[in-house]
VMD Tcl script that draws the C-alpha trace (Angstrom):
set ca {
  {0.00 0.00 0.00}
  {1.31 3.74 -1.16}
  {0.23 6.74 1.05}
  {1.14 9.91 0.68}
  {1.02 13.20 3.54}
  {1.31 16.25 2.16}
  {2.33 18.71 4.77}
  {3.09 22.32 4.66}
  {6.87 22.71 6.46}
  {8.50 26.42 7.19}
  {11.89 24.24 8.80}
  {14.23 22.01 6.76}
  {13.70 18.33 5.77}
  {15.79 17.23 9.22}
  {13.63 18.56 11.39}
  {9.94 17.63 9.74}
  {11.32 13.84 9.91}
  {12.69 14.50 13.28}
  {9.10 15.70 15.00}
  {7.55 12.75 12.18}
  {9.88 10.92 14.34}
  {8.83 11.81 17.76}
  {5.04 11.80 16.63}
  {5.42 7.96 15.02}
  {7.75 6.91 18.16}
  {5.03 7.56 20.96}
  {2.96 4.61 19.42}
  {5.45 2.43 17.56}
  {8.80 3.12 19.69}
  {10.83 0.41 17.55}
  {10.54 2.70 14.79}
  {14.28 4.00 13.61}
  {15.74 6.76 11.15}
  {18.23 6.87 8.97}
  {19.56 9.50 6.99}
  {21.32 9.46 3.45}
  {21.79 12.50 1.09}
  {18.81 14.76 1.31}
  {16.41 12.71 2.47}
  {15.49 10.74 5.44}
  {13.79 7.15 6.06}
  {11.46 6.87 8.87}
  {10.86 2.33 8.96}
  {9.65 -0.01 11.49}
  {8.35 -3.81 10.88}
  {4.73 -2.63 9.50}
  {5.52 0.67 7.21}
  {8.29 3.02 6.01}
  {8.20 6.70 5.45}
  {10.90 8.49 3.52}
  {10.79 12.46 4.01}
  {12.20 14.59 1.46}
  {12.04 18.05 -0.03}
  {11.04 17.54 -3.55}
  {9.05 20.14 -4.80}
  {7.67 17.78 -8.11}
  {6.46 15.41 -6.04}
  {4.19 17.97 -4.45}
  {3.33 20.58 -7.67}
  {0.73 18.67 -8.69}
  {-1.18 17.79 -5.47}
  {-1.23 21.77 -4.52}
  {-3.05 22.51 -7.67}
  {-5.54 19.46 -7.53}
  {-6.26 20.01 -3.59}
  {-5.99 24.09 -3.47}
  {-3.69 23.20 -0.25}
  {-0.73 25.30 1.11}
  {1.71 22.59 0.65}
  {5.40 22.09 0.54}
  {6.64 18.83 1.44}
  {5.45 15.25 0.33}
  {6.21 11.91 2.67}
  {5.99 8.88 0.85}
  {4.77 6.27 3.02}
  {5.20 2.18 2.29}
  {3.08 -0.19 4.17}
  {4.23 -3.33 3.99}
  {2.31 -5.63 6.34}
  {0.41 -8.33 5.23}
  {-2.29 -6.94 7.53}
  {-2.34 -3.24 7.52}
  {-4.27 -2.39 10.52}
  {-1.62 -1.64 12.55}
  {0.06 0.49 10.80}
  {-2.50 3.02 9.83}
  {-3.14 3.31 13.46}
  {0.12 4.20 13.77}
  {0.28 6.50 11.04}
  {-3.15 7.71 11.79}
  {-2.77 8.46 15.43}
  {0.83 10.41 13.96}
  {-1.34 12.77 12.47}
  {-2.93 13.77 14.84}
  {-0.12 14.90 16.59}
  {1.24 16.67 13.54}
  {-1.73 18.36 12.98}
  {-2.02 19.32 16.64}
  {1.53 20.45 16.05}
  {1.52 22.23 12.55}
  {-2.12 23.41 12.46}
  {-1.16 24.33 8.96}
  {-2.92 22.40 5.36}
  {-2.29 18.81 5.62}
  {-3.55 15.44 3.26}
  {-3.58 11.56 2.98}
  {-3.89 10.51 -0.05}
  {-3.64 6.63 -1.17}
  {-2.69 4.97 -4.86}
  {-5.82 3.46 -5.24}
  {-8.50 5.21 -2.71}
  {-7.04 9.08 -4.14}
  {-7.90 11.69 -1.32}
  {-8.23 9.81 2.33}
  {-8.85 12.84 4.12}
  {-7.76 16.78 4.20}
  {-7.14 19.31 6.10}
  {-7.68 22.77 4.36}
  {-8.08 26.51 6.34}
  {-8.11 24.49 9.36}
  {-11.18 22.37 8.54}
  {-10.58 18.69 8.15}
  {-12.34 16.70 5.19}
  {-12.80 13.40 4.93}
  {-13.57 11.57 2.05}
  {-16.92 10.06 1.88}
  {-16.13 8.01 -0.77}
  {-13.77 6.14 0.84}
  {-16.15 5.93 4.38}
  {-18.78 4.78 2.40}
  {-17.20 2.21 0.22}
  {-14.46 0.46 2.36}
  {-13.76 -2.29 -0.34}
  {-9.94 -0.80 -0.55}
  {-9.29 -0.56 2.70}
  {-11.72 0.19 5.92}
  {-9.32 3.80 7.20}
  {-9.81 4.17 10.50}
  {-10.97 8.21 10.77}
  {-12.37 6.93 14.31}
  {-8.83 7.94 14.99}
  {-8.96 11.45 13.58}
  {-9.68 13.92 16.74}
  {-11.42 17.14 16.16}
  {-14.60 18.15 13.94}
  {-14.64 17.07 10.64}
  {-16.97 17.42 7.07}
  {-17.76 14.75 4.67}
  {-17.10 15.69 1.49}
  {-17.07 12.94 -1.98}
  {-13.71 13.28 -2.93}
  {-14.08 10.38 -5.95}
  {-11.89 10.65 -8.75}
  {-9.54 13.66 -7.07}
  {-6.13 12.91 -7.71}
}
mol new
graphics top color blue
foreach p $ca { graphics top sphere $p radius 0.5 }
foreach p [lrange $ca 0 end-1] q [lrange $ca 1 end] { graphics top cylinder $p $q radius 0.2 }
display resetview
């Protein structure tokens, strides 16, 4: 499975995977970085994450979304069951949006949008809620207020 957060980021690339990091750690502390070149891998046994500063990556999404966005982290889950890591990367969210408030998505190869978060409103796909033949996301985990919004075909 291929997610993708698209985060908004004033500091450098070491620092967003550093409080990635911290926010991942507090629910999956086996979780270890490693840094090469310009980018940094965030990996544990369910899912890796590699953070990087690539502005092509992210282009595209901005225009689609209409999100303040800077920063893309390509994330690799790669457990045969996948429930435990999108807790993981769920509940990591939430503290980065805590931590950020800034514009934030999810977005997933085959579901498109998961969920948004756009002039501090969070959107979640309906789409996806409704039809949880991909995969059943667990937005139980989201905190905060949120609108339901059909995001089909988006990205």
């Amino acid at each position: 499975m291929e997610l993708a957060l698209y985060v908004l980021n004033k500091q450098d690339t070491k620092q967003l995977a550093t409080l990635l990091m911290s926010a991942i750690q507090l629910f999956s502390p086996e979780t270890r970085m490693i840094s090469k070149d310009d980018y940094y891998t965030l990996m544990n046994a369910n899912f890796s994450c590699i953070v990087q500063d690539d502005d092509e990556l992210v282009s595209f999404t901005r225009e689609e979304l209409s999100l303040n966005i800077n920063f893309c982290i390509s994330i690799t889950i790669f457990s045969h069951s996948p429930e435990e890591a999108l807790r993981v990367i769920f509940q990591a969210i939430n503290r980065l949006i805590a931590q950020m408030d800034k514009d934030i998505a999810l977005t997933d190869s085959a579901s498109g949008v998961i969920f948004l978060r756009s002039n501090g409103q969070l959107v979640i796909n309906s789409h996806c809620q409704e039809n949880p033949d991909i995969y059943d996301w667990p937005y139980n985990l989201l905190e905060g207020d949120f609108i339901e919004k059909d995001m089909a075909g988006l990205l």
